[in-house]
LOBAMAR-22349 format. One line per 5 residues: number of its first residue (from 1); for each residue x negated, y, z negated of N, C-alpha, C. Coordinates in pm, 1 decimal. Example, Ala and Ser with C-alpha at 12.3 -4.5 7.8 and 13.67 -1.06 7.14 Angstrom:
REM residues 2
1	-1319.0,-569.0,-780.0,-1230.0,-450.0,-780.0,-1320.0,-330.0,-780.0; -1285.0,-225.0,-708.0,-1367.0,-106.0,-714.0,-1290.0,3.0,-787.0
//
This chain:
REM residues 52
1	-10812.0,12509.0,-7549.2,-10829.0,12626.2,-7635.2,-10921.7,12725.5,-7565.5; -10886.5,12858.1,-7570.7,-10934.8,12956.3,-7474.3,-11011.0,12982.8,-7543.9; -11080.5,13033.9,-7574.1,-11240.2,13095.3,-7636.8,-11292.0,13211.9,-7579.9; -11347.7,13312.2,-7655.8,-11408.7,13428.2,-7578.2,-11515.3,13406.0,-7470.3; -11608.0,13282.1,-7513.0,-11704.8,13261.7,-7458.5,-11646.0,13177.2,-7317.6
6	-11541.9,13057.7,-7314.4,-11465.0,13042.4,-7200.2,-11430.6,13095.5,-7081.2; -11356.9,13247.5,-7167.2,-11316.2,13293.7,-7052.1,-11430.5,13428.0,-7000.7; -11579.7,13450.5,-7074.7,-11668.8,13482.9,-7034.3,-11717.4,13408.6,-6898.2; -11704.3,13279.7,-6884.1,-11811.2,13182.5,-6805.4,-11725.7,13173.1,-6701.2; -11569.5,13181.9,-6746.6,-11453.7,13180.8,-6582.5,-11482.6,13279.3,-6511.2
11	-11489.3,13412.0,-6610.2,-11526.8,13518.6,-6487.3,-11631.5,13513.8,-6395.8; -11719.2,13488.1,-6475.9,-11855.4,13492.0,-6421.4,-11873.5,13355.9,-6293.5; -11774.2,13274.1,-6276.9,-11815.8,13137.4,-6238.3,-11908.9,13130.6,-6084.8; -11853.2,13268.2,-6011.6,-11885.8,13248.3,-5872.4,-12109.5,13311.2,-5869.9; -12121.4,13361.2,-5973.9,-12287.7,13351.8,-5997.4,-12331.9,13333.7,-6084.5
16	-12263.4,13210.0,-6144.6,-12375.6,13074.5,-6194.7,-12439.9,12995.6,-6075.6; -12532.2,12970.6,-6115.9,-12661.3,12906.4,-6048.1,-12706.1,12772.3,-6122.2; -12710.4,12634.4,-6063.7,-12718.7,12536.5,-6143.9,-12890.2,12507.6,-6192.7; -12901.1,12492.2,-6281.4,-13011.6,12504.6,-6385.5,-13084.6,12324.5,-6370.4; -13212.1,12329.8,-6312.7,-13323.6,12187.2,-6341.8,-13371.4,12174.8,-6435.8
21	-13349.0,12069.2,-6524.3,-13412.1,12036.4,-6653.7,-13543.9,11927.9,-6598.3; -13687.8,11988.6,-6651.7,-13778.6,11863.2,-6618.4,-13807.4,11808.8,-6682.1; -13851.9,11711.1,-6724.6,-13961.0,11614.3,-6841.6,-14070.2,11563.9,-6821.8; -14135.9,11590.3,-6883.4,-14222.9,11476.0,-6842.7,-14219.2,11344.8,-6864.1; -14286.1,11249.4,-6775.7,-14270.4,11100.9,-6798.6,-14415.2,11059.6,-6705.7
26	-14469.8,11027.0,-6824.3,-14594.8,10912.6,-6764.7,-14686.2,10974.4,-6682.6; -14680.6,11126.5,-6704.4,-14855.0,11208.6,-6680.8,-14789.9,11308.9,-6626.8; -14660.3,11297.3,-6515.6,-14625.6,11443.0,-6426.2,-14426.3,11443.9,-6466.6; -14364.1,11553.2,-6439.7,-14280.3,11634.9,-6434.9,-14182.1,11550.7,-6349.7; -14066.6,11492.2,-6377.8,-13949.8,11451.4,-6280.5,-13801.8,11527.4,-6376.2
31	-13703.5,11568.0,-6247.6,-13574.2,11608.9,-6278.4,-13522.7,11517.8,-6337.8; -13445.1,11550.0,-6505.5,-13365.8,11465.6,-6593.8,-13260.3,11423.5,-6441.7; -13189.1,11523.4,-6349.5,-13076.9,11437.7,-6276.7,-13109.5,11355.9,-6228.5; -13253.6,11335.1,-6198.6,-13262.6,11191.6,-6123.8,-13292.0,11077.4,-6202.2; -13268.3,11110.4,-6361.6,-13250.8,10943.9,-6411.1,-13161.2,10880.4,-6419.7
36	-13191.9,10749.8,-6447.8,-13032.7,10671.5,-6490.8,-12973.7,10663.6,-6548.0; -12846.2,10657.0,-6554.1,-12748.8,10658.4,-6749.0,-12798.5,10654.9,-6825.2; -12895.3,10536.9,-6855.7,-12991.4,10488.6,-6991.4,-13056.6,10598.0,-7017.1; -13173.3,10614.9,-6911.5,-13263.7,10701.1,-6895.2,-13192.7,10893.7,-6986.3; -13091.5,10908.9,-6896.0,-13037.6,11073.6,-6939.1,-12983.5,11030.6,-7088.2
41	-12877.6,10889.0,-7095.4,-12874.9,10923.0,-7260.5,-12983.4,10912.6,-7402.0; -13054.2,10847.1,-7322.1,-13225.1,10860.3,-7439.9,-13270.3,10990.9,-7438.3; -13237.1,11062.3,-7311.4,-13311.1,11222.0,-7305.5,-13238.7,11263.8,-7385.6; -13088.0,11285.9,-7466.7,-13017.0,11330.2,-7479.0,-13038.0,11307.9,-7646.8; -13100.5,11195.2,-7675.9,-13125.1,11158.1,-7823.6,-13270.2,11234.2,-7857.4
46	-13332.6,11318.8,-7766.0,-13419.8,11296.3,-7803.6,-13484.3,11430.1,-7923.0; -13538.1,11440.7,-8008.1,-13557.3,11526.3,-8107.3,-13653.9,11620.4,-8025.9; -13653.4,11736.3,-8068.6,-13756.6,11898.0,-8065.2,-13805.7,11894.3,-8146.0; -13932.7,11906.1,-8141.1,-14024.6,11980.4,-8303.1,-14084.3,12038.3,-8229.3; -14174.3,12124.5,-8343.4,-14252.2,12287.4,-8334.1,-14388.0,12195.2,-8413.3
51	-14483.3,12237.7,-8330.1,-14620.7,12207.3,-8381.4,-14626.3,12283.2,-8467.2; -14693.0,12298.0,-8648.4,-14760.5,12411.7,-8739.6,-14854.7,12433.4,-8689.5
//
């Protein structure tokens, strides 16, 4: 199914730029790609909140 937003991102495809997600884990900053299955699908569960 074609979508406006689809065929927004086809055009555009040749300057997209791939995007580093970091986390923290255990005091400093490592790339989500370098975890393991387990590891990225727990990142993937994991909830956002907003401090009041």
């Amino acid at each position: 199914m074609k979508t406006k937003t689809n065929e927004l991102l086809e055009q555009h495809q040749q300057s997209r730029t791939k995007c580093l997600v970091y986390t923290r884990v255990m005091g400093y900053y490592r790339p989500v790609e370098s975890f393991n299955i387990g590891k990225k699908g727990e990142h993937k569960q994991r909830i956002h909140f907003k401090e009041c």
